[in-house]
C-alpha positions in Angstrom: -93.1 87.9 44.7 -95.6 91.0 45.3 -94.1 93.9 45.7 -96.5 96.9 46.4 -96.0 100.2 47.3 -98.7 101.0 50.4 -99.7 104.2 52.1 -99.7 104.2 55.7 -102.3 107.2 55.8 -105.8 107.0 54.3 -105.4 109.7 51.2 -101.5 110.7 52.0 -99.0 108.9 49.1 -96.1 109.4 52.1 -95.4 107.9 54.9 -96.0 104.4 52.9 -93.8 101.3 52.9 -92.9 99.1 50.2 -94.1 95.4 50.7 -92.4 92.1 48.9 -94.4 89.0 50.0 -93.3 86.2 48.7 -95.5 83.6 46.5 -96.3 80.5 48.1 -94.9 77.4 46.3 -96.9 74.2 47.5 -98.5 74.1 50.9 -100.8 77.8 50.1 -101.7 78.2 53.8 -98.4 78.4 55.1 -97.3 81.6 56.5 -93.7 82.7 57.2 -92.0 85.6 59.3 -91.5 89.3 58.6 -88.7 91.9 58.6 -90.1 95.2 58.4 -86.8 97.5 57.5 -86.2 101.2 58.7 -83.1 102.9 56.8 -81.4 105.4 58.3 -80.7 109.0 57.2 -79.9 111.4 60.3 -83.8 111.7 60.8 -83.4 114.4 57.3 -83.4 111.4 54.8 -84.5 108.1 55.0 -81.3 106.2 53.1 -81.9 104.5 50.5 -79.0 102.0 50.4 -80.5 100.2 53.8 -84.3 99.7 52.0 -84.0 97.8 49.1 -80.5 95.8 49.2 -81.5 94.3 52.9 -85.3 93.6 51.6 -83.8 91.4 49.1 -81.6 89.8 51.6 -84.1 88.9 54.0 -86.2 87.7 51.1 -83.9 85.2 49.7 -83.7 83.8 53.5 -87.5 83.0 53.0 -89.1 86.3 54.7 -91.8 88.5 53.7 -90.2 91.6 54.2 -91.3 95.6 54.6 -89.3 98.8 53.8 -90.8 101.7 55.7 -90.3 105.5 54.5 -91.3 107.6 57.7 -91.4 111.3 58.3 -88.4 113.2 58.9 -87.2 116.8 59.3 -89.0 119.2 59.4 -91.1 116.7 61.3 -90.6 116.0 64.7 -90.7 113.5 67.1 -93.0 111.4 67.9 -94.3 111.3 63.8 -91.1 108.8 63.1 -92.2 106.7 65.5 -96.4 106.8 65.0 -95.5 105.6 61.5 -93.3 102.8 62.5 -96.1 101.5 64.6 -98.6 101.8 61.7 -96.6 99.6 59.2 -96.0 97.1 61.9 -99.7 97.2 62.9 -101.0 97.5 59.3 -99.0 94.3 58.5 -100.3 91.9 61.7 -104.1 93.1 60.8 -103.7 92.0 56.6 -101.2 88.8 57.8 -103.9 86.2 57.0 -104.2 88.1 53.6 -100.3 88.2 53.6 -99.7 85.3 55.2 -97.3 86.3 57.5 -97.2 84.7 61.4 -98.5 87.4 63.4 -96.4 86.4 66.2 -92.8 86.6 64.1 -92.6 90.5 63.0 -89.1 91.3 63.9 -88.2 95.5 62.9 -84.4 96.2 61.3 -83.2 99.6 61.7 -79.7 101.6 60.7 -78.1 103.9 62.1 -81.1 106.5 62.8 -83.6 104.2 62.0 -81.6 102.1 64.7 -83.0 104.6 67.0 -86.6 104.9 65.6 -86.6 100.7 65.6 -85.7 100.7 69.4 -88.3 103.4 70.5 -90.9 100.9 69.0 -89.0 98.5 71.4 -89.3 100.6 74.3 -92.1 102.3 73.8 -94.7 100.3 72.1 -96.4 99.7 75.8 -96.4 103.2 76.9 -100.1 104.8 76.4 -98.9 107.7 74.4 -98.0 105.7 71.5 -101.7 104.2 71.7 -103.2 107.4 72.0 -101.4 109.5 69.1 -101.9 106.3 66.9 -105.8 105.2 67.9 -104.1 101.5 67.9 -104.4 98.4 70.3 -100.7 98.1 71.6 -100.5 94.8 70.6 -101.0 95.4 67.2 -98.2 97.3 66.3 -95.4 95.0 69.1 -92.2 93.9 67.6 -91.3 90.6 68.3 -87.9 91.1 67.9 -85.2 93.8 66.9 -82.2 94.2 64.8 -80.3 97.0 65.5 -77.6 98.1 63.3 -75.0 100.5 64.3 -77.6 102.3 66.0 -78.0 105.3 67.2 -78.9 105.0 70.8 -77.8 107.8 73.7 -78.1 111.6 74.0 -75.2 111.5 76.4 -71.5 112.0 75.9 -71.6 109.6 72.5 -74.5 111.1 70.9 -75.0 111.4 67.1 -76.3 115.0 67.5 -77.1 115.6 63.9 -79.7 112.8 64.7 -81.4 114.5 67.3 -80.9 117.8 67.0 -83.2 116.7 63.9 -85.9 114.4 65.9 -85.9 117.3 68.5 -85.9 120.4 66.7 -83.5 121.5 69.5 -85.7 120.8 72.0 -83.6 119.8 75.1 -86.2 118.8 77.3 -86.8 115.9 75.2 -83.3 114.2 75.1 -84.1 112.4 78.7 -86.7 110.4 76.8 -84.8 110.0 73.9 -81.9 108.4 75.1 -83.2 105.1 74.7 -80.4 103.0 77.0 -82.7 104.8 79.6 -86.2 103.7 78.5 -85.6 99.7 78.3 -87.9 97.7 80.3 -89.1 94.2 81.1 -91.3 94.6 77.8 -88.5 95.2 75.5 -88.2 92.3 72.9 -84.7 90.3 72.4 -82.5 92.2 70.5 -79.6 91.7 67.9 -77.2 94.1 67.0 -73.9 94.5 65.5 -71.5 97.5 64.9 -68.1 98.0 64.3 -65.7 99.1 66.5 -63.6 101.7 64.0 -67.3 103.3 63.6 -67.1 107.2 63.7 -70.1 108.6 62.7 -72.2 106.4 65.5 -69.8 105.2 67.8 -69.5 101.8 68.9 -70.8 102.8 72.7 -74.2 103.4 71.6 -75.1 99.6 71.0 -72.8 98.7 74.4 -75.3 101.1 76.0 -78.5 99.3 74.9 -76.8 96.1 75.5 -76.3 96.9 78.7 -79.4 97.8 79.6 -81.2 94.6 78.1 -78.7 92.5 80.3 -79.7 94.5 83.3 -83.7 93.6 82.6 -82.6 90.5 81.0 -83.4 90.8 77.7 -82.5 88.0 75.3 -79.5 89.9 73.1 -76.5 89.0 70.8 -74.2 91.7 70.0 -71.3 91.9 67.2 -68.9 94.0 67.2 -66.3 94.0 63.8 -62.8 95.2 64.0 -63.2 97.2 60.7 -65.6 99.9 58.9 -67.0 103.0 59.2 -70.6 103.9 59.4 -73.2 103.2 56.9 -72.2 99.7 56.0 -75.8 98.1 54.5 -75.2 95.0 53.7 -71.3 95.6 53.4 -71.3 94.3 49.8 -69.7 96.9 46.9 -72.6 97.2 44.9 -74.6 98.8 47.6 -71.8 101.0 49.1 -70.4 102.7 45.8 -71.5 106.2 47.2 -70.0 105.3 50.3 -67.0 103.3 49.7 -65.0 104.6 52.4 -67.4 102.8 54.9 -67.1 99.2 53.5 -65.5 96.0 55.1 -66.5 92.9 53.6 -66.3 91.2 56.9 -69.0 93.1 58.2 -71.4 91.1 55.2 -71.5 88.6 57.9 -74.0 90.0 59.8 -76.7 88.8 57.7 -76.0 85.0 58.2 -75.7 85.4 61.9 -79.2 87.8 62.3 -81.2 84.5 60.2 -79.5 82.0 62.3 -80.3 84.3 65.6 -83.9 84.6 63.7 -84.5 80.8 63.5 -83.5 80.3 67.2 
């Protein structure tokens, strides 16, 4: 495997992602799909319990995969979202070098990374985003999404802390950023999974989203687990020691059913 840590800005060590491409054992011209992960962290921190751990998962499923570190607080909305679209984008142009399929780029995101992986979703065809990054929209277009526990709605089952710290406050904005509101036609199929005893994110902010990709019908699977609270990763201990009061090992399932959902 080559793992490299790559800037997403020409002469700026941060925003960067970290890449792990897999070798190629026999046929050298064969390219496989990519995850490209976003942790979550409240938009103050970018967690570092979803980057890693979930690479490595992904990776032993046969993916290339991508953890992106983007901007957070003090920094505003839209820089989250402008260096999402430049890993993505930065990936599809070196995928012959990478050999990654250019067509199979599916983006992962927690909690508030949920939220910064479904405005890619929703927003990756609306000319702003190709403005403020000087990208082709097609460059930087998720194939797919995983969404887990996401954060999702500014309305009555907001995470606030989340965007109280994309916003700076700024109320005009949570319209836009309620992102049950912004699907389209365009959106890409979506997984996601929660769990219902979730406090920090509740459980209504993927029912939201779901919602909405059924009304534009929108290829989705949704799970919902009975147990856990918020933050699970990959639900296994090792992973969760700082947060053991979030873990359910049932909820290490979601792994096997996002490759399966993958390989439809």
């Amino acid at each position: 495997m080559l793992t490299k840590r790559i800037s997403l800005y020409e002469n700026k060590d941060y925003p960067c992602m970290d890449a792990y491409v897999l070798h190629q054992i026999g046929e050298k011209d064969k390219t496989r799909g990519a995850v490209v992960i976003v942790p979550g962290g409240g938009y103050t921190h970018v967690s570092e319990r979803e980057a890693e751990p979930v690479a490595m998962k992904f990776a032993a499923a046969g993916y290339h995969t991508f953890v992106v570190w983007y901007r957070v607080n003090p920094e505003k909305y839209t820089d989250p979202v402008e260096d999402l679209a430049r890993a993505v984008a930065m990936i599809r142009q070196n995928a012959e070098e990478w050999r990654v399929d250019a067509n199979d780029i599916s983006v992962c995101g927690f909690s508030a990374g949920g939220h910064l992986t479904a405005s890619l979703g929703v927003f990756w065809d609306k000319p702003f985003l190709s403005e403020i990054t000087g990208l082709q929209k097609e460059l930087y277009r998720p194939n797919r999404l995983i969404l887990c526990y996401p954060v999702i709605t500014t309305g009555e089952k907001a995470h606030e802390g989340s965007f109280q710290a994309l916003s700076g406050g700024d109320e005009s904005l949570r319209e836009l950023l309620s992102l049950e509101k912004q699907v389209s036609d365009t959106t890409p199929p979506t997984f996601l999974w929660h769990t219902a005893a979730d406090e920090g994110v509740p459980v209504e902010n993927s029912f939201l989203f779901a919602a909405a990709l059924r009304e534009h019908k929108i290829p989705f699977e949704l799970h919902v687990f009975p147990f856990g609270g918020h933050g699970q990763s990959i639900a296994e201990p090792y992973v969760n020691l700082d947060c053991p009061q979030a873990l359910s090992p049932d909820c290490a399932k979601w792994t096997e059913y996002v490759i399966d959902w993958l390989k439809k």
